[in-house]
N, C-alpha and C positions, 0 to 999 in steps of 0.2 A: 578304850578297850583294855580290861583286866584287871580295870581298878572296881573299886564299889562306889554302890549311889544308895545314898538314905532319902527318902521323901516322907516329910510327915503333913498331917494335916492339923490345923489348929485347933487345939481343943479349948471347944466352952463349957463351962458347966461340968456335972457328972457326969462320965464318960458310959454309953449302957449298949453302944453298939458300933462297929467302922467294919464298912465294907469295903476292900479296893478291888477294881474292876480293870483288868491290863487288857487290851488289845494292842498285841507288837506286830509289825511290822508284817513279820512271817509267822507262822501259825498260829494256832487256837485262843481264844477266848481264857483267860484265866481271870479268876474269883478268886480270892483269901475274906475271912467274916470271923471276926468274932466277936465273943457276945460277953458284958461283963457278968451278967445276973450268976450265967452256971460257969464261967470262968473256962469258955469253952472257946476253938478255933475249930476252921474248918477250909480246906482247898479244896479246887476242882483244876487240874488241868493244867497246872504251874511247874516249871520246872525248879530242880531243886536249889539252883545259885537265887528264886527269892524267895522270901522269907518276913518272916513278925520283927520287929527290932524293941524291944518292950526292955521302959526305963521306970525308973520311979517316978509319977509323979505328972507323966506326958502321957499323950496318946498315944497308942501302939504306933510305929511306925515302921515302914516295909522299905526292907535291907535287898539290895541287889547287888550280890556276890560277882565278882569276875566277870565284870559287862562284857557282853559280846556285842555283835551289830541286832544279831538277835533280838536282843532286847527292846531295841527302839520299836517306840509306838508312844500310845496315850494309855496314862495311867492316871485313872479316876477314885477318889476317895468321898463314900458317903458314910458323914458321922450322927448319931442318933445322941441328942447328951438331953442332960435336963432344960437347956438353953434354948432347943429347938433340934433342927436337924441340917447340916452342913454338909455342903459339897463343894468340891474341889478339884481341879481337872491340871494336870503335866502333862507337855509332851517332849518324852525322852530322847533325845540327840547324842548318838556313839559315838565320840571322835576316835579315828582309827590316827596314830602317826606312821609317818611313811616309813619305810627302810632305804636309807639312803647309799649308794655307790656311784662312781667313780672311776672311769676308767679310758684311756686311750683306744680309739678306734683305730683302723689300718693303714690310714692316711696319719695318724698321729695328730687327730684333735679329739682333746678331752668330750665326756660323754658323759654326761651327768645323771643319774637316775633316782626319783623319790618314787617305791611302790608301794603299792598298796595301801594307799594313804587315805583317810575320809574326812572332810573333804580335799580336792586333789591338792596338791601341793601347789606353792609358787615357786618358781625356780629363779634365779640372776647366776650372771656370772663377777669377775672382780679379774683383769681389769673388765671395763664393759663390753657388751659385745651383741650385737645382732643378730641373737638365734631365735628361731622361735621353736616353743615347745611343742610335742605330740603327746596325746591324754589316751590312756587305754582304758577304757573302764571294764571292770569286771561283775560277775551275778552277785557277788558279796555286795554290792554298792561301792567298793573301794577303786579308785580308779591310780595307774601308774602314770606317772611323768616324765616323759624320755627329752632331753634338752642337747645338743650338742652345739660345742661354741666351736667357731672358725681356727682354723690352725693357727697353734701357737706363733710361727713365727711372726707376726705382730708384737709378740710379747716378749719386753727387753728381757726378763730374767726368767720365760720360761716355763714361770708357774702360773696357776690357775685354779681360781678358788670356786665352785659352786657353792649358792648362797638357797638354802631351802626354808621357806616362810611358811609354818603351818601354824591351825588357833591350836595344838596341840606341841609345838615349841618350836624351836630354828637352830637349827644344824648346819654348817659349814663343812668343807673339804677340802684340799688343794690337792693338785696333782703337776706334773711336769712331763709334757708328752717331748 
């Protein structure tokens, strides 16, 4: 989420036409075409974070600005060159990373939380401990991870680290309830 993604398709031959064809997730149909003869473009229905990504020398390729979960879907490219005519199919995957906190409940055990995460987080603790987690999922497709480890007094020095495992990176905490 809020990075960019460039996809291209391979170009054979003289390049004389590329269509991409997005069906996301959540709403309409989007088209981008253009054409090299009259050195023309053309959208239907795209929102404005995509976009032509045109370099010297390669085939246009389509820039998607500030991923949102939006985006995800399949993204199809058909290329028209002297070589023949080429297609090409992606399907788009947003990782959301979670937002992670930390905090003592009223009994005085640590409380671990990664939200809004896609997909949901893995949680541990350090030392170990036998909690299990509760998953909330939300309409964005991002779901929260609530974890709470056993009271500290087990723990000779007090502290406690949650350990968060996401394909979008790993974050740690400690806390001392």
């Amino acid at each position: 989420v809020g990075n960019s993604s460039v996809l291209t398709c391979p170009l054979k031959g003289k390049l004389s036409m590329l269509t991409w064809t997005i069906t996301p997730k959540a709403g309409g149909l989007c088209t981008l075409v253009y054409r090299t003869d009259k050195n023309m473009t053309h959208r239907t229905n795209c929102s404005d974070n995509i976009n032509w990504k045109f370099s010297p020398g390669l085939a246009p390729a389509l820039e998607i600005r500030q991923l949102g979960i939006a985006q995800e879907g399949n993204y199809s490219c058909e290329l028209a060159s002297t070589e023949g005519n080429f297609h090409m199919m992606f399907h788009l995957t947003v990782l959301a990373p979670p937002r992670l906190s930390l905090y003592c409940d009223e009994q005085g055990s640590p409380v671990c939380e990664a939200a809004a995460g896609k997909p949901p987080a893995q949680l541990s603790w350090v030392p170990e401990s036998s909690s299990s987690a509760e998953e909330k999922s939300h309409d964005n497709g991002t779901v929260t991870v609530l974890s709470k480890s056993p009271a500290c007094s087990t723990n000779v020095s007090n502290v406690t680290t949650c350990m968060v495992a996401h394909p979008a990176g790993s974050w740690s905490q400690s806390i001392a309830c």
